[in-house]
Biotite code that builds the C-alpha atoms (Angstrom):
import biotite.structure as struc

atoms = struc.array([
    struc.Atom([75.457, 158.542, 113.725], chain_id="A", res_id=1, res_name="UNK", atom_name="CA", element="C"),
    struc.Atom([73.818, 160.891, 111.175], chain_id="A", res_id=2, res_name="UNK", atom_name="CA", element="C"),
    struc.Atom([70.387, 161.242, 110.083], chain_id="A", res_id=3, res_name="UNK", atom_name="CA", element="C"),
    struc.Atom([71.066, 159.791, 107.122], chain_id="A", res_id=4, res_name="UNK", atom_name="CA", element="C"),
    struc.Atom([73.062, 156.463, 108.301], chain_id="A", res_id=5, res_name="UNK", atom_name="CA", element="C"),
    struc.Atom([70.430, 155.793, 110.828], chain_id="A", res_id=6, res_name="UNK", atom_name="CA", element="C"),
    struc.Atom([67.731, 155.914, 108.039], chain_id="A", res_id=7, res_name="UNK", atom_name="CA", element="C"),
    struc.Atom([69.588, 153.157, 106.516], chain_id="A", res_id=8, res_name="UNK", atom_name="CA", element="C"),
    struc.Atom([69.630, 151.123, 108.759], chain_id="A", res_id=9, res_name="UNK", atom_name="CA", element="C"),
    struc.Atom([66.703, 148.268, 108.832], chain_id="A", res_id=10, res_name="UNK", atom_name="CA", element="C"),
    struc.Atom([66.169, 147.114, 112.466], chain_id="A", res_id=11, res_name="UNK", atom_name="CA", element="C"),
    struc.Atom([65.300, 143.535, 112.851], chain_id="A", res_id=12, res_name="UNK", atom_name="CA", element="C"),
    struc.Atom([62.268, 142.629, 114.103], chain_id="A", res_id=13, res_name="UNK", atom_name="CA", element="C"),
    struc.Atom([63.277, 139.283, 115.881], chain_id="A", res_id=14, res_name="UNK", atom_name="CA", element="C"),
    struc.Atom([66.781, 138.798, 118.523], chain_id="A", res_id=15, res_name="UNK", atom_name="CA", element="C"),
    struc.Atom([68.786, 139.741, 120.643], chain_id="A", res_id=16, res_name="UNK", atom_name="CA", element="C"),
    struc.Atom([68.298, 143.330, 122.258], chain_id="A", res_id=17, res_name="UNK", atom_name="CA", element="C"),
    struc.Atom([70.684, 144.389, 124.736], chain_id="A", res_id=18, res_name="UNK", atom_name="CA", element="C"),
    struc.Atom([70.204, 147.908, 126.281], chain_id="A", res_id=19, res_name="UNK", atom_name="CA", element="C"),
    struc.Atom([72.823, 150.130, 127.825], chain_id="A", res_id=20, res_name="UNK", atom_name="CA", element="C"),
    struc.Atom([72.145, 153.543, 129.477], chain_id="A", res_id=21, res_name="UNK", atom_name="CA", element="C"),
    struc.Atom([75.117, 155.458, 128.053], chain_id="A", res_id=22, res_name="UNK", atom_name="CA", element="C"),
    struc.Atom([77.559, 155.128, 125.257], chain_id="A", res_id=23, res_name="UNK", atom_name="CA", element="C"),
    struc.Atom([80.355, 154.724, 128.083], chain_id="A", res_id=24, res_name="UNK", atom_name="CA", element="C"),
    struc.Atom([78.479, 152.173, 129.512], chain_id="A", res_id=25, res_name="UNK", atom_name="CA", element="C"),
    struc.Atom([78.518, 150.226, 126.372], chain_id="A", res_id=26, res_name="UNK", atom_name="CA", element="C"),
    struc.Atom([82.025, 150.760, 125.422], chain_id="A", res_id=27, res_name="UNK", atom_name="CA", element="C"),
    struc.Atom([82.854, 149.830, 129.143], chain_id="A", res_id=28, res_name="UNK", atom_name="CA", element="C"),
    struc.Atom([80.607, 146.572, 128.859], chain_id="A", res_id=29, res_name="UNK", atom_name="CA", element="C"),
    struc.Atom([81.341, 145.559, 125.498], chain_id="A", res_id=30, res_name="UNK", atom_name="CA", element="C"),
    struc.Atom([84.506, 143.019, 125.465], chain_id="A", res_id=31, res_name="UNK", atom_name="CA", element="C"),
    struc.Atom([82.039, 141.100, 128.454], chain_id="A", res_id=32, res_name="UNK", atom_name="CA", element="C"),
    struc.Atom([79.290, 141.462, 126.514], chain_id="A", res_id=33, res_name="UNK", atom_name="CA", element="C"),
    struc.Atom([80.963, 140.076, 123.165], chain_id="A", res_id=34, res_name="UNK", atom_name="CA", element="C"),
    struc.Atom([82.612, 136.972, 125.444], chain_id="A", res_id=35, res_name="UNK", atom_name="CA", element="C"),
    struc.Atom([79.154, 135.918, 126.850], chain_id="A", res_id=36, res_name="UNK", atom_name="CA", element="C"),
    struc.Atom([78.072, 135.999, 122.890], chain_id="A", res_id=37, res_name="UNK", atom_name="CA", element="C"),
    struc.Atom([80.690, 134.305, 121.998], chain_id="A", res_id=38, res_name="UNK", atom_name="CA", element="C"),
    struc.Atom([79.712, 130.844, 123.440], chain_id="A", res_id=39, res_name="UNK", atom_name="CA", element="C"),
    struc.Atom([76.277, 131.397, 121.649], chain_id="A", res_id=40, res_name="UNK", atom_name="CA", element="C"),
    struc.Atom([76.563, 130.074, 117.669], chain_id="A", res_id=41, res_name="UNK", atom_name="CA", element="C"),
    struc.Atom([73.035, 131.060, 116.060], chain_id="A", res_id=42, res_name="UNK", atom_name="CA", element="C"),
    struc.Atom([70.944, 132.580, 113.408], chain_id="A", res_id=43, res_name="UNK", atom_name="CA", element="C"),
    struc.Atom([69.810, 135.233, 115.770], chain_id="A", res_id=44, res_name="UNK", atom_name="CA", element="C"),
    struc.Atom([70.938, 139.297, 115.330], chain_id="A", res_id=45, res_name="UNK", atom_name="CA", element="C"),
    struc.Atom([72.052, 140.574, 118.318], chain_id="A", res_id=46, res_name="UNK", atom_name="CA", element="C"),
    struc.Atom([70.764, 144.499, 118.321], chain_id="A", res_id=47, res_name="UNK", atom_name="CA", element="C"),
    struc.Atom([72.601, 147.109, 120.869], chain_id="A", res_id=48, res_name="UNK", atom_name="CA", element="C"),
    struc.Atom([70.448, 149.990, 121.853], chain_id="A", res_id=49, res_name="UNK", atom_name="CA", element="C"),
    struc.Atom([72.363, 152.854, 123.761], chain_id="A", res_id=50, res_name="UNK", atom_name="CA", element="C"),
    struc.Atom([69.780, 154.798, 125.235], chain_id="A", res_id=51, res_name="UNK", atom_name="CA", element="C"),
    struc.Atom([70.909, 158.648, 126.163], chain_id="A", res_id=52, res_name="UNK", atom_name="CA", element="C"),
    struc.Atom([72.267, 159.016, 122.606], chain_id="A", res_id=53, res_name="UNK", atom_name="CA", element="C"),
    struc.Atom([69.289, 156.793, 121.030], chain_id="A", res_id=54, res_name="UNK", atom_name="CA", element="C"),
    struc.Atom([71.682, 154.824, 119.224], chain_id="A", res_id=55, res_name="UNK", atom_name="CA", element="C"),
    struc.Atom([71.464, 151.400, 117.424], chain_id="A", res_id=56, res_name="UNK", atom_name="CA", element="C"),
    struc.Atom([73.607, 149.032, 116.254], chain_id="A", res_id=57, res_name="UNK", atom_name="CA", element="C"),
    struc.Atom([73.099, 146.050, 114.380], chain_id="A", res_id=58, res_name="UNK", atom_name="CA", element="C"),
    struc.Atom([76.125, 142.950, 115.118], chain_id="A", res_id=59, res_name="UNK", atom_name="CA", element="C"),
    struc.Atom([77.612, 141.427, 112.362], chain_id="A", res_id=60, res_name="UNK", atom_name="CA", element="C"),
    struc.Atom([76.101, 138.326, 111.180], chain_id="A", res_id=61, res_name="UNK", atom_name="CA", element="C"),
    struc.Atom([79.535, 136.248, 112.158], chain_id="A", res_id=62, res_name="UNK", atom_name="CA", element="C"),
    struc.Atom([78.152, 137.764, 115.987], chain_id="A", res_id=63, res_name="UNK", atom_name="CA", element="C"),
    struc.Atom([74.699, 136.237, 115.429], chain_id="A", res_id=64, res_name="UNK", atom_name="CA", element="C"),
    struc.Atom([73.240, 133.633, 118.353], chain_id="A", res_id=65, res_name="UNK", atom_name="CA", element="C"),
    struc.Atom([70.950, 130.934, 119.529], chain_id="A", res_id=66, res_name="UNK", atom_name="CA", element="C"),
    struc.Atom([69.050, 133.634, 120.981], chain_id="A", res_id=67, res_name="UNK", atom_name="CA", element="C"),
    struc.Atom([67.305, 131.103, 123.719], chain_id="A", res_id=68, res_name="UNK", atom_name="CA", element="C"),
    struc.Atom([65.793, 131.338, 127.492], chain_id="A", res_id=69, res_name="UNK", atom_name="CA", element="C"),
    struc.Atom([69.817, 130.165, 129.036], chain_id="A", res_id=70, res_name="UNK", atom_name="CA", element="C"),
    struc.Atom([71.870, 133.423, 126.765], chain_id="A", res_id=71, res_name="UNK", atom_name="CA", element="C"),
    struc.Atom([68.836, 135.829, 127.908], chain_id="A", res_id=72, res_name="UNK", atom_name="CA", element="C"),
    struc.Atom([69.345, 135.107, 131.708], chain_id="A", res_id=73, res_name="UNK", atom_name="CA", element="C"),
    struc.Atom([73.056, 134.692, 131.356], chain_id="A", res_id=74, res_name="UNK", atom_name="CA", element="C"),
    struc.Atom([73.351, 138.205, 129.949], chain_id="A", res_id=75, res_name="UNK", atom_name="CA", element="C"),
    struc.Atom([70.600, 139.541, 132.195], chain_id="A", res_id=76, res_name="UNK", atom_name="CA", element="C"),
    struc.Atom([72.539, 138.401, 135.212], chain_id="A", res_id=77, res_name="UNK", atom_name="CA", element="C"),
    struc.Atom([75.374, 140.739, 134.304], chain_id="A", res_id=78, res_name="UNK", atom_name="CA", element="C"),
    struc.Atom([73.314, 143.507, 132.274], chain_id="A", res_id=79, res_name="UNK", atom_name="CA", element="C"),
    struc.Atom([69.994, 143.289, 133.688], chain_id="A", res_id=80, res_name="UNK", atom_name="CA", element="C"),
    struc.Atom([66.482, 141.909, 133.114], chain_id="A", res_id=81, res_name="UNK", atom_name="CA", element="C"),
    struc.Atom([65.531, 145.119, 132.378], chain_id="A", res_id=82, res_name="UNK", atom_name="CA", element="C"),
    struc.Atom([68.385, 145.255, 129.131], chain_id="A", res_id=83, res_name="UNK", atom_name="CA", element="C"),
    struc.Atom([67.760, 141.996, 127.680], chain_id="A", res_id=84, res_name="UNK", atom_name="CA", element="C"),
    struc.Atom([64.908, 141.090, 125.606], chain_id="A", res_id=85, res_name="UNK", atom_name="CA", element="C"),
    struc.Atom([64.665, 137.702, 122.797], chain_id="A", res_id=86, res_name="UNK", atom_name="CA", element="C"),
    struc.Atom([62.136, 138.626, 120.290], chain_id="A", res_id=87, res_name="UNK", atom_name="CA", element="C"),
    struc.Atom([60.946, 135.607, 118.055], chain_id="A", res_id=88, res_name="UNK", atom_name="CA", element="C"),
])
């Protein structure tokens, strides 16, 4: 991502935020990760943070969930508490 697209981008302040250690990580997790969401219909972003390349990326808004207490330890289960925060 370049300096110029990440300034562009406006992080939301309320979600979803999944972490992942390494880009590979991430592309290895992310067809589980976008099933779990799946089942989740909602007004909440979902916001990936990949951590060794400090990258973010916002979901579409078709990927947006009910960003509640049961998807948080759902995902954390397979991710980690540690990955998954809800910000309201």
């Amino acid at each position: 991502m370049s300096a110029t697209a990440a300034a562009q981008v406006t992080i939301p302040k309320t979600g979803l935020f999944l972490q992942f250690a390494t880009q590979a990580d991430y592309e290895n997790s992310e067809q589980n990760m976008l099933e779990l969401l799946a089942d989740s219909d909602g007004n909440d972003d979902v916001i990936v943070f990949v951590k060794d390349i400090k990258s973010l990326k916002v979901l579409p808004p078709n990927k947006r969930v009910n960003a509640n207490d049961a998807l948080r330890t759902k995902l954390a289960a397979v991710f980690g508490e540690s990955n998954v925060v809800v910000k309201k």
